[in-house]
C-alpha positions as CSV (number, residue, x, y, z in Angstrom):
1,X,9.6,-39.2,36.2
2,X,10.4,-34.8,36.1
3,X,9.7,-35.7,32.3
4,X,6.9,-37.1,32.4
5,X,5.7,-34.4,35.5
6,X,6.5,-31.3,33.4
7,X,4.6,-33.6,30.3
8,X,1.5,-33.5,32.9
9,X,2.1,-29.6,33.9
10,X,2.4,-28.5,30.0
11,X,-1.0,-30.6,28.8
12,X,-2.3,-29.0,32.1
13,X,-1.4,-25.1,30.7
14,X,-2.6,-26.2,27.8
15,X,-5.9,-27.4,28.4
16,X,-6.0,-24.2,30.7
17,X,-5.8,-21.9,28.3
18,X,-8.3,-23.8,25.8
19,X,-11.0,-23.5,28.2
20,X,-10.5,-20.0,28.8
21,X,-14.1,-18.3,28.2
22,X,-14.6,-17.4,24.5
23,X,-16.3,-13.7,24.8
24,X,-17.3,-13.3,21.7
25,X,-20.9,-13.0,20.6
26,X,-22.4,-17.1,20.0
27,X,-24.4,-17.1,16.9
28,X,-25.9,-20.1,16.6
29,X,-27.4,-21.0,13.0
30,X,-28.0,-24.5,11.3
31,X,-25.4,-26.5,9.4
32,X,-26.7,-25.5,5.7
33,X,-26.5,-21.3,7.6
34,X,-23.5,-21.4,8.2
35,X,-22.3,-23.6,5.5
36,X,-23.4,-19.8,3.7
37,X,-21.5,-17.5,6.0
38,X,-18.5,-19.7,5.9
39,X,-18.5,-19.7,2.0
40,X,-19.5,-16.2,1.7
41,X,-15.9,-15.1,4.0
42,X,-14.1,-17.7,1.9
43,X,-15.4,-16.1,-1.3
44,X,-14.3,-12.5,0.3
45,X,-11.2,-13.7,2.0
46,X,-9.9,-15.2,-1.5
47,X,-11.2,-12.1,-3.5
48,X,-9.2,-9.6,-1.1
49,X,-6.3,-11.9,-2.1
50,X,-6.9,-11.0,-5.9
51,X,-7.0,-7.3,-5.3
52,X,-4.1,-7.7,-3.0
53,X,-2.2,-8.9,-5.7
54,X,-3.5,-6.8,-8.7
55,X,-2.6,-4.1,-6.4
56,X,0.8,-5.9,-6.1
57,X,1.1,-5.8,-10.1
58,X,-0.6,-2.3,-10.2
59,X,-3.8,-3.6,-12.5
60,X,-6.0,-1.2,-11.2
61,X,-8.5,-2.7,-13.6
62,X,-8.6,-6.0,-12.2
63,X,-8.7,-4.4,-8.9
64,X,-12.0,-2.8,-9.5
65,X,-13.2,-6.7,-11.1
66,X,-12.0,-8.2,-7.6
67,X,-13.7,-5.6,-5.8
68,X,-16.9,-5.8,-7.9
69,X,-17.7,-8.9,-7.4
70,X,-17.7,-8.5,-3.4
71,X,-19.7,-5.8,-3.6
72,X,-23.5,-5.5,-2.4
73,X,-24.3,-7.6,-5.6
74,X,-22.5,-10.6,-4.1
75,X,-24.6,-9.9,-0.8
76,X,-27.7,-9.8,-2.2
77,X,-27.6,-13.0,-4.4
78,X,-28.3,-15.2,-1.0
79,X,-29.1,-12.5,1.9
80,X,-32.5,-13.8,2.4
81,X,-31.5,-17.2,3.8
82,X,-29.9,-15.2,7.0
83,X,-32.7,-12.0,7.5
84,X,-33.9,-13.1,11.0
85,X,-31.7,-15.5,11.9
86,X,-28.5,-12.9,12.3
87,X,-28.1,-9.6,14.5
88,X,-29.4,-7.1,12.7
89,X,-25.6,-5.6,13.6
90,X,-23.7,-8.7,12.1
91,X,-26.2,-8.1,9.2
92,X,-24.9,-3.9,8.9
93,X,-21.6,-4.6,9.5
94,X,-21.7,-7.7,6.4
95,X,-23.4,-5.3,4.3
96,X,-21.1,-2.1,5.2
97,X,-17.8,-4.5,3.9
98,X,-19.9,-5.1,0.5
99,X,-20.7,-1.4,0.2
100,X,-17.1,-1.1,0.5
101,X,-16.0,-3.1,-1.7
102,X,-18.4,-1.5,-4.1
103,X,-17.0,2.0,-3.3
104,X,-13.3,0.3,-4.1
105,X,-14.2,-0.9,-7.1
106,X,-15.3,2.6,-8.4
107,X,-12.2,4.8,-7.3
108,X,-10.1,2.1,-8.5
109,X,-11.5,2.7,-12.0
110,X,-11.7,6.3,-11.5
111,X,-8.5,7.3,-9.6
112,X,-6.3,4.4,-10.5
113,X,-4.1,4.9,-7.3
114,X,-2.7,1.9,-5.7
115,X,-2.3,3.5,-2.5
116,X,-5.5,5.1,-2.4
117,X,-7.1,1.7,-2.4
118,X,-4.9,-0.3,-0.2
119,X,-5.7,2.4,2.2
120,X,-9.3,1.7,1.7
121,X,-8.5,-1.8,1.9
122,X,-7.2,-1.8,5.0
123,X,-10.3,0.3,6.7
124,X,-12.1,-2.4,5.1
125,X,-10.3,-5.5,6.5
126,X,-10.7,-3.4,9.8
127,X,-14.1,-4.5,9.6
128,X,-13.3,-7.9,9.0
129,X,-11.1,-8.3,12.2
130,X,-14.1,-6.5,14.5
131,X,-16.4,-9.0,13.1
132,X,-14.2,-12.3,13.5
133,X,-13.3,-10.6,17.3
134,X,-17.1,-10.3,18.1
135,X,-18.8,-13.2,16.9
136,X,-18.3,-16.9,16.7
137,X,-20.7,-19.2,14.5
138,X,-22.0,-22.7,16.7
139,X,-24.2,-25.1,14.8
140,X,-27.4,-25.7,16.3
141,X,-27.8,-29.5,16.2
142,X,-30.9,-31.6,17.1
143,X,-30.4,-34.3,19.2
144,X,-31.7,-37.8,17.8
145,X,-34.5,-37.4,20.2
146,X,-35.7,-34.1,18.8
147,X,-35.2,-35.8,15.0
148,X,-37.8,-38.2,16.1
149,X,-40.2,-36.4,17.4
150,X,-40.5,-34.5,15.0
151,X,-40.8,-37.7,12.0
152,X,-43.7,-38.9,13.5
């Protein structure tokens, strides 16, 4: 019986702490908008990884390739789909992480320093952690109602 008490008290801490309000910023886009931010972080999250690991074998110029292709040309391939639907501060922050990753891939060609541009990496990924603390992405879904109304 204690067992199965404490069991009850631990689920009860638990479900607590889960329900705690979430501060951060609700965006609220459609499933194929935010099927497009989620791939766009996965894209920048797996490309930090490559320079992260270049940087690890001290190939400066696959570095400034990693970097490149996160830069503001990466941004603007599919930006259009989001204009209006974002904060125009989510948008300056997104676009402030591709500048920087432009601004990487330069000095990394140029200065070919390691440090330099970990350092630079790491202000960058600042920017990453403000975002993720700020925001959260919901799905705006129609109820079956709404779907119907709407067919006919």
């Amino acid at each position: 019986m204690k067992i199965v008490i404490a069991c009850f008290f631990s689920m009860v801490a638990v479900v607590a702490q889960a329900n705690e309000l979430d501060k951060r910023q609700i965006l609220e886009v459609n499933a194929m908008q935010r099927m497009h931010i989620l791939v766009e972080m996965r894209a920048l999250l797996s490309g930090t990884q490559k320079i992260l690991h270049s940087l690890s074998e001290e190939n400066m110029t696959a570095v400034a390739q990693h970097a490149q292709s996160l830069g503001t040309r990466m941004a603007h391939k599919t930006e259009g789909q989001l204009n209006g639907v974002l904060p125009s501060e989510f948008m300056q922050l997104g676009m402030s992480v591709h500048r920087d990753f432009d601004q990487i891939a330069m000095d990394a060609e140029s200065l070919k320093d390691p440090k330099y541009t970990l350092g630079q990496l790491s202000k960058t990924m600042k920017k990453c952690v403000a975002c993720h603390a700020t925001y959260q992405i919901q799905t705006i879904y129609q109820s079956n109602a709404q779907n119907l109304k709407s067919s006919h």
